[in-house]
N, C-alpha and C positions, 0 to 999 in steps of 0.2 A: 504494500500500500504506500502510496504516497506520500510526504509532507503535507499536501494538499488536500487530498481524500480524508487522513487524518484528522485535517483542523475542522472539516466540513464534517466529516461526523460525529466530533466531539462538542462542535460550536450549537450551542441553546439554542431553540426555536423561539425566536424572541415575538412573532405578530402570532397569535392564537386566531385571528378573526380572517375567513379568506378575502383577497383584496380582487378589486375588480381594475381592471386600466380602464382610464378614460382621459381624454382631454377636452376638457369644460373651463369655458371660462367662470370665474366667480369673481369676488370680493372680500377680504376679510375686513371687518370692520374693528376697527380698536377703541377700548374705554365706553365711551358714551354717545359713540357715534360720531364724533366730528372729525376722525379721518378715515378715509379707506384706499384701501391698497388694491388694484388691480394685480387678480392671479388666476394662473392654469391648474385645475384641479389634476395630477398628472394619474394615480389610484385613490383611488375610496374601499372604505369596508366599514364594517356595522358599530366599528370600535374609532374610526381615525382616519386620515388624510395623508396627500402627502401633495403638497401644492409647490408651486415654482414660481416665485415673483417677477414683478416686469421690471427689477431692479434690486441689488444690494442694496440690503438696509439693515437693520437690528429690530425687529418684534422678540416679544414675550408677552407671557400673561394669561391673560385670560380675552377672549373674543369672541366673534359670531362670522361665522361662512356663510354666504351667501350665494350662490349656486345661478350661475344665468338664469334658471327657469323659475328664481324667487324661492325657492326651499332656501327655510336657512336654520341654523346649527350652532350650538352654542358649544365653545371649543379651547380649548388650554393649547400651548406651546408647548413640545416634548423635545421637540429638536429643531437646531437649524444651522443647517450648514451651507454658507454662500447665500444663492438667491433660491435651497430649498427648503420649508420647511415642515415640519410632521407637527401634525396635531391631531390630540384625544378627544374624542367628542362627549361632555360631559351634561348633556338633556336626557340619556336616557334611552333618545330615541335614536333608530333606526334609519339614515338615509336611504330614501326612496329610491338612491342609485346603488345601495350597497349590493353584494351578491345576495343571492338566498340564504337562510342559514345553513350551517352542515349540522350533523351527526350531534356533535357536540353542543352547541347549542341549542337542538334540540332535545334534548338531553336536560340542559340545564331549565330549560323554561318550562318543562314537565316538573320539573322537581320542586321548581318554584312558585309552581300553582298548585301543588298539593297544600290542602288545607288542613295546616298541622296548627298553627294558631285554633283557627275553627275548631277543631277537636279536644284541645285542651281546656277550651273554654269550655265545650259541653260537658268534657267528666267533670268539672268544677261545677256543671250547672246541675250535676244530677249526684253531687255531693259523693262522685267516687273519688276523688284525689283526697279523701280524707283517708283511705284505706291506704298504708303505706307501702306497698309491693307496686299497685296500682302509680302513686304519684312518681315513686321512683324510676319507674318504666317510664311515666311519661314525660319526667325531666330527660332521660338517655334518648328517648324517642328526639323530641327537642333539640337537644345538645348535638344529638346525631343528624341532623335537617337541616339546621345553620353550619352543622362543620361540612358537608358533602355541599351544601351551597357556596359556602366558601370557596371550599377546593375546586368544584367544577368552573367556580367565575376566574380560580383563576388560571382555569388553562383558555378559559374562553374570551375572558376579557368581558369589559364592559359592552352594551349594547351601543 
């Protein structure tokens, strides 16, 4: 094996969320609105961007994408280097131009619509979690829903 094939298969899968290419023009808007920057949206995915300015300059922070077609996106700086830079998108939502989800992500969004709040509140409402086998199961029940939530978001990344 190579030096090369080595590093490539030793090196982290650092984007969990699939990216799609595209070249779209947008806008990032910074602060409060009163500047924006002309950019080529270069990939998208359900997690982040990866835009190219129509010029060197220095952003950070926190901002909004704006998408030719008026979608827009509220979004942090992760990276920038020269005139590209990556950004997380942090509303939650889903870009309309993202890929579909895969495997994993659907995975996590099953997981995360089982109604495990729901269920706990009902043995409290029918006075089983006074029974101690009962509550302790459903503290590990619990404990167990938010840690595989955890872990699945973070091979999948944020929406």
């Amino acid at each position: 094996m190579t030096d090369v094939e080595e590093t490539q298969r030793e090196a982290p899968i650092r984007r969990s969320a699939k990216r799609r290419r595209i070249v779209k023009g947008a806008w990032l808007v910074l602060g409060d609105g009163d500047t924006t920057i002309y950019c080529v949206v270069r990939d998208i995915s359900a997690t982040g961007a990866r835009v190219k300015l129509s010029e060197m300059m220095q952003i950070d922070g926190h901002l909004r994408l704006t998408l030719s077609d008026g979608e827009t996106l509220d979004a942090e700086v992760v990276r920038h280097v020269g005139e590209e830079v990556g950004i997380r998108f942090t509303n939650g939502e889903r870009p309309s131009l993202a890929p579909p989800p895969g495997p994993m992500e659907d995975l996590l969004r099953s997981v995360m619509e089982l109604e495990i709040e729901e269920l706990l509140d009902r043995l409290d409402a029918l006075g089983l979690s006074k029974d101690e086998s009962i509550a302790h199961t459903a503290d590990t029940l619990h404990k167990a829903h938010s840690d595989l939530v955890a872990m699945l978001g973070n091979k999948v990344g944020p929406w």
